[in-house]
N, C-alpha and C positions, 0 to 999 in steps of 0.2 A: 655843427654848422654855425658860421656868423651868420646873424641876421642883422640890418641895419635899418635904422629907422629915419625919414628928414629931419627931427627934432634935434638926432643928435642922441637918443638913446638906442645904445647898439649893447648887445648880450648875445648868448651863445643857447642855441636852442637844441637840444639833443634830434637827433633823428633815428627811428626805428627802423630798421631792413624789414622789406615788404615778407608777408609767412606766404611760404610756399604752398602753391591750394594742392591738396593729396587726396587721392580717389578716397571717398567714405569708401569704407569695408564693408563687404558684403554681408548679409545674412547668414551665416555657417560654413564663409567660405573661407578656407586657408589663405591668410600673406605667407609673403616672402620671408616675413620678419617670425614664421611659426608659432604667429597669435592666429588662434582661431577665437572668434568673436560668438559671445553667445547667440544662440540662437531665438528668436519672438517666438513666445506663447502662448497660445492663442487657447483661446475657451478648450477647458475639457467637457465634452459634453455625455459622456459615457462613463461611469464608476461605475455600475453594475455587471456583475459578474456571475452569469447561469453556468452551475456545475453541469459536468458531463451524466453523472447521472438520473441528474431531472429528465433531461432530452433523451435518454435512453428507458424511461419511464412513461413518459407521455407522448410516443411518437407510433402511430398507431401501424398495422400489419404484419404480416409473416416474416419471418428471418428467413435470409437466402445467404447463404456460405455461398462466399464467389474466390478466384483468383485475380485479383487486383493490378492492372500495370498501367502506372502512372506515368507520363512523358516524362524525361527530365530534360529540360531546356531553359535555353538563356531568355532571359526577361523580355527581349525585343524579339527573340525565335519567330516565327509563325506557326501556325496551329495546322499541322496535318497529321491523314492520319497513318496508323501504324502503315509499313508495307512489307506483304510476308515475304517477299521474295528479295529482301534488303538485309543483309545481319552486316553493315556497315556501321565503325562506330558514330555515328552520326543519330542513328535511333538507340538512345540509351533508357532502360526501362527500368523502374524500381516496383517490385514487385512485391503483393500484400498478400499473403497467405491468410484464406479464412474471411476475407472481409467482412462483414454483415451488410445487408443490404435490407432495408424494409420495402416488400412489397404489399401494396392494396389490391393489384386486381392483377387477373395473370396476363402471360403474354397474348397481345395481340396478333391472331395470325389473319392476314390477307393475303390474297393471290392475285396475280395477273393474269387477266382472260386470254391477253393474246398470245405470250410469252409461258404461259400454264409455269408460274413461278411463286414459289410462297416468300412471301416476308415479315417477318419474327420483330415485334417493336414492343415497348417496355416501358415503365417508371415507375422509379424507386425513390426512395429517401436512404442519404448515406448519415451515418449519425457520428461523430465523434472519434471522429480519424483524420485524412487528410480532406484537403480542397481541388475538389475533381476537375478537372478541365475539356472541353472539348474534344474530339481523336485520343484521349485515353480510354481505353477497355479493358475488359473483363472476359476470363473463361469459366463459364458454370455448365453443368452437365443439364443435356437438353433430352436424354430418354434413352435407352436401349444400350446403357453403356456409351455413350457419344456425348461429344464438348463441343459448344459452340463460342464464337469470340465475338462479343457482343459491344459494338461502337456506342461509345458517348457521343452521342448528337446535341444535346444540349442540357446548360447546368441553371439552375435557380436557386439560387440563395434565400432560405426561406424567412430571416430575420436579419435585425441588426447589431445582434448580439457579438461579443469575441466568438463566444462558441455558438457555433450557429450551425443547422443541418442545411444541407442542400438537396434539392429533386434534381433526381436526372434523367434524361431520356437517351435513349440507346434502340441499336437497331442491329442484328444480327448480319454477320455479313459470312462468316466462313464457318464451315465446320471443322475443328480439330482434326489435323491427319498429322504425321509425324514428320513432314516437311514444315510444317508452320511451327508445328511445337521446338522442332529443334532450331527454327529461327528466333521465335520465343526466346530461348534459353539463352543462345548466343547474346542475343540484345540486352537480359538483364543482368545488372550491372552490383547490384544491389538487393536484399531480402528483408523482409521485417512479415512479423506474427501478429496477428490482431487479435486481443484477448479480450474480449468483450466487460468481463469481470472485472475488469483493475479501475475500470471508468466508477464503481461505486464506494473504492476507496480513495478517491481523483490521483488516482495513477495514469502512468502514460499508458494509454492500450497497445502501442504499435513497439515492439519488442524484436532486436539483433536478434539472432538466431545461439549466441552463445548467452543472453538473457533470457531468452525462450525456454533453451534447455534449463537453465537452473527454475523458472518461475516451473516445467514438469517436475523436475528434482524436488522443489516446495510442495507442489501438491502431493508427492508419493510420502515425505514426511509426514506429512500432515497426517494423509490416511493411513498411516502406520502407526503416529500415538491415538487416533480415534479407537482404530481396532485394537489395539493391545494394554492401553493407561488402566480403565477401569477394571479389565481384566485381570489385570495384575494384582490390581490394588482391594478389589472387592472382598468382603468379608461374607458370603454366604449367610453364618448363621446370622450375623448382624445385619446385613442387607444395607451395608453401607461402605464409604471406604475407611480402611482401618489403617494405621502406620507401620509398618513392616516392623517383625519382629524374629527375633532367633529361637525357635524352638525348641532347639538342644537346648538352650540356656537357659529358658522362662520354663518349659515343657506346658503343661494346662494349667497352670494353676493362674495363670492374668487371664484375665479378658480381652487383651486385648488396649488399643490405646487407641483415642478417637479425639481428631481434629476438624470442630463443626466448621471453623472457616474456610479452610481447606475444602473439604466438599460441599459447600454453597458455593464457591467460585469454582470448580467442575462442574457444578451440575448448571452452574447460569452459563460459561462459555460454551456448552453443549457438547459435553466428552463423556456421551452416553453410551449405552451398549443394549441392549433387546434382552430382555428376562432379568437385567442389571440393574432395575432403581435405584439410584442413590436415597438412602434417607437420611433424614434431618432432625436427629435429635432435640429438643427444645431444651434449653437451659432455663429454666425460670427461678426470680419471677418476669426478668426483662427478657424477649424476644432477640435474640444473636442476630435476626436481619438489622436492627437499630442500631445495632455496635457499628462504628465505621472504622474499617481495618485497611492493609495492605489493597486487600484486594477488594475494596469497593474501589480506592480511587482507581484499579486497573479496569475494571469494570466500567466506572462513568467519566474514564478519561482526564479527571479532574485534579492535574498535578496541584493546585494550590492549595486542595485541602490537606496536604505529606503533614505539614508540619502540626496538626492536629486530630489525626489518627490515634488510635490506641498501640502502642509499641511495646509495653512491658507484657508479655504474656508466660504462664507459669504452669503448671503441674498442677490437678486438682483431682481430688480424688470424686470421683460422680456422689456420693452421700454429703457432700457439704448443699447441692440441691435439692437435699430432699425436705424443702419448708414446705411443699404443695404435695396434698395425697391425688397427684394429677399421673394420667397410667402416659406411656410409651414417651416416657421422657429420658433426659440421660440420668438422671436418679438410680433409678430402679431397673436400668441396664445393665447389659452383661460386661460392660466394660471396667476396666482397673482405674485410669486414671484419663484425666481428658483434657484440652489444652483452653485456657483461659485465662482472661485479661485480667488483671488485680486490679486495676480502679472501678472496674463493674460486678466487682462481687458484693449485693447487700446483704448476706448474709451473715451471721451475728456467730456461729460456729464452721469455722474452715478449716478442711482437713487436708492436707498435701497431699498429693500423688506423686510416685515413681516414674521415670520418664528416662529411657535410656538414651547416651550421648551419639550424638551423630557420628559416624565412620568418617574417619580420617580419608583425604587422599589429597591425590599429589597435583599441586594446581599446573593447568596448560596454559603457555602463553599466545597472545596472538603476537605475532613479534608486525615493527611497525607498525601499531595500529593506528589510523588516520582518527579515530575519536580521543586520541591520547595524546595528540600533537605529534605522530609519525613514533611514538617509544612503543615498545612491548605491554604489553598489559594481558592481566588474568582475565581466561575466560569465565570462571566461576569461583566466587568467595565463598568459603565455608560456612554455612548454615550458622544462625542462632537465635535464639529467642529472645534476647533482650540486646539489640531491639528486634524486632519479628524479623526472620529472616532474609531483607537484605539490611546492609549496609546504614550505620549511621550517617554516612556523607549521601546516601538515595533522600532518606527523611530530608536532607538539606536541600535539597533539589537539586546536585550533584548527581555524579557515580564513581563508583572504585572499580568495575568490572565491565567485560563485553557487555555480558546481560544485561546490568544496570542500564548503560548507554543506549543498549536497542530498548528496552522497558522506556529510557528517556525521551527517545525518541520517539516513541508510538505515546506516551505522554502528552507531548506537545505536538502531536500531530505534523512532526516532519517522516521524508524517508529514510526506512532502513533498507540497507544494501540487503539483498537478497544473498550476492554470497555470504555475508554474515550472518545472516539466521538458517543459511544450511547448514555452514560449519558449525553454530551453535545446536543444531538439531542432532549434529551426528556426534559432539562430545559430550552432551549431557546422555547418554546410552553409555558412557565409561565410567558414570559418575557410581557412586556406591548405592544400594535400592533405596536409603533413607534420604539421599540428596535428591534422588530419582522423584520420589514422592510428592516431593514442591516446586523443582524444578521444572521439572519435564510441559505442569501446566501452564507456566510461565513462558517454556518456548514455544509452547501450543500457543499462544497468543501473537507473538509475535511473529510466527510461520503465517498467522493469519495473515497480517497488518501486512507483513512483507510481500507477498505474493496478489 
């Protein structure tokens, strides 16, 4: 643009185009232009985080098994309640098998004088499941073989916790007859299992019905190496467990061969048996509880101490113990040879023991296994002793194996898949009796953890 001035000085002055005023962006809302704009953060006023099973510890009254059905509806729905003479998709029901419910006082029952009518009303505390709503209810058995369908009238949130319980009140409205029950059934759309147990190792409690089945599959494992491990394994005259041996081969002339580590990590995970004490030979002069081995850190969870564990352990004959004239030790027992750590021997004359090699067998793979990046991988590595039987990449804080991976995982306190400690519960029963021996209490642990 010329600009002119009366003196007689005239120049040339740029001129800018006026910027065009453009709506400010919203707070978290999408442009056109498919920038979404961060969203304001506002004070966090809650970090704290109560586990489910505090509140299933401190929440006081009777446990009541109910059948749970929850509305399913949209956010702006209205709140009404079931209606039994409806099985229109419109009432969609998700149903809780088992629920627990804690009651303080029992049902209240009143009548009406003029009407000569009873009515059944209630409150409970639900703990660590879902969040109940008004017009959903419950079917619990009310006496003489008969179910009553008992209306949520109203919910209270009893803190301000994430995980928080609610009281709720409910009023009986119908008795169960098999025209409501099979409207019932039409309306539910959905199943889940409520397992109270899994809240204590903050597992989800509410369990698909093909998780249900395996989380029974786990427990019938479970009580199958309870009943049978130490059974197997126990030595009678020794009144301890002993490590399987071939007696055509040996015939009487061993004693026997005895792994104190071994059975203090049986007897602490509690894979007992009635008239079956485990004993506990003492190796002196040091005390075998102060050794830290494998299986302490399986024991106190504590992946960080792997890398300073005792790993080399070796064959010894029980007479290199005998510095202490001290009776029911492994000294002056009936055993041949026993298994122990070489940087813990202070003994001044050591004698080797005999120690037969593990049975060979044929490794199973899990093919795609998702802890391996989607490849195959061994369910179980062959057994050894230097380093203690697992793997020098476990000591690393790695794994080479199924087993490793789930031991890793209940390590650090993440989840294992459940079907992967079945399938490991049912291939280590293929394993040879000597693999059997270490392994078996190894998936005894993680059958725990998992389930």
């Amino acid at each position: 643009m010329l600009k002119a001035n009366k003196r007689g000085d005239t120049k040339f002055v740029p001129v800018e185009p006026e910027i065009p005023i453009i709506n400010k962006p919203q707070d978290g809302v999408k442009e056109a232009s498919n920038l979404v704009t961060i969203p304001t953060r506002t004070t966090v006023t809650d970090f704290d985080r109560i586990p489910k099973q505090y509140l299933l510890q401190y929440n006081e009254g009777s446990e009541w098994p109910v059948d749970f059905y929850h509305a399913l509806s949209g956010r702006n729905d209205p709140k009404t309640m079931f209606d039994t003479q409806n099985d229109s998709p419109t009432q969609q029901l998700l149903k809780i098998v088992n629920l627990s419910l804690r009651v303080n006082a029992p049902l209240d029952r009143t009548q009406d004088e003029q009407r000569k009518t009873f009515e059944l009303t209630g409150t409970s505390t639900l703990v660590a499941s879902i969040t109940p709503n008004e017009g959903d209810f419950f079917v619990a058995p009310i006496g003489d073989h008969r179910h009553g369908l008992f209306n949520i009238t109203a919910v209270t949130r009893m803190s301000n916790n994430k995980i928080a319980t609610y009281q709720i009140r409910y009023t009986m409205l119908y008795e169960i007859t098999p025209q409501i029950a099979e409207t019932i059934r039409l309306c539910t759309v959905r199943t889940l299992h409520y397992v109270r147990e899994r809240a204590w190792t903050g597992g989800d409690t509410l369990l698909t019905p093909n998780e249900y089945r395996t989380f029974l599959e786990l427990g019938d494992r479970i009580k199958d190496i309870e009943t049978t491990f130490v059974r197997r394994f126990y030595d009678t005259s020794l009144e301890t467990l002993a490590y399987p041996r071939d007696w055509k081969l040996d015939g009487l002339k061993a004693g026997g061969y005895y792994d104190v580590f071994l059975a203090m990590f049986v007897k602490a995970i509690g894979l007992r048996t009635v008239g079956k004490d485990i004993r506990i030979y003492p190796h002196p002069p040091k005390p075998v509880q102060d050794i830290e081995t494998l299986f302490t850190v399986l024991l106190n969870q504590q992946p960080e101490l792997l890398p300073y564990v005792e790993k080399e352990c070796s064959a010894v004959n029980p007479r290199t113990f005998r510095t202490m004239q001290t009776r029911n030790t492994i000294a002056w027992s009936q055993f041949s040879s026993t298994r122990y750590f070489t940087s813990q021997i202070r003994q001044l004359a050591t004698y080797d023991g005999e120690w037969p090699e593990f049975e060979a067998f044929e490794p199973v793979m899990f093919p795609e296994y998702q802890g391996n990046a989607g490849e195959d991988m061994v369910a179980f590595l062959p057994l050894t002793y230097k380093p203690y039987l697992l793997s020098e990449t476990f000591y690393s804080g790695s794994y080479s194996s199924v087993l490793e991976h789930c031991l890793y995982l209940y390590l650090n306190k993440q989840p294992v898949p459940s079907e992967v400690a079945a399938r490991l519960a049912e291939l280590v029963l293929a394993l040879p009796k000597d693999s059997q021996f270490y392994y078996v209490p190894m998936v005894y642990v993680i059958l725990k953890y998992a389930r």
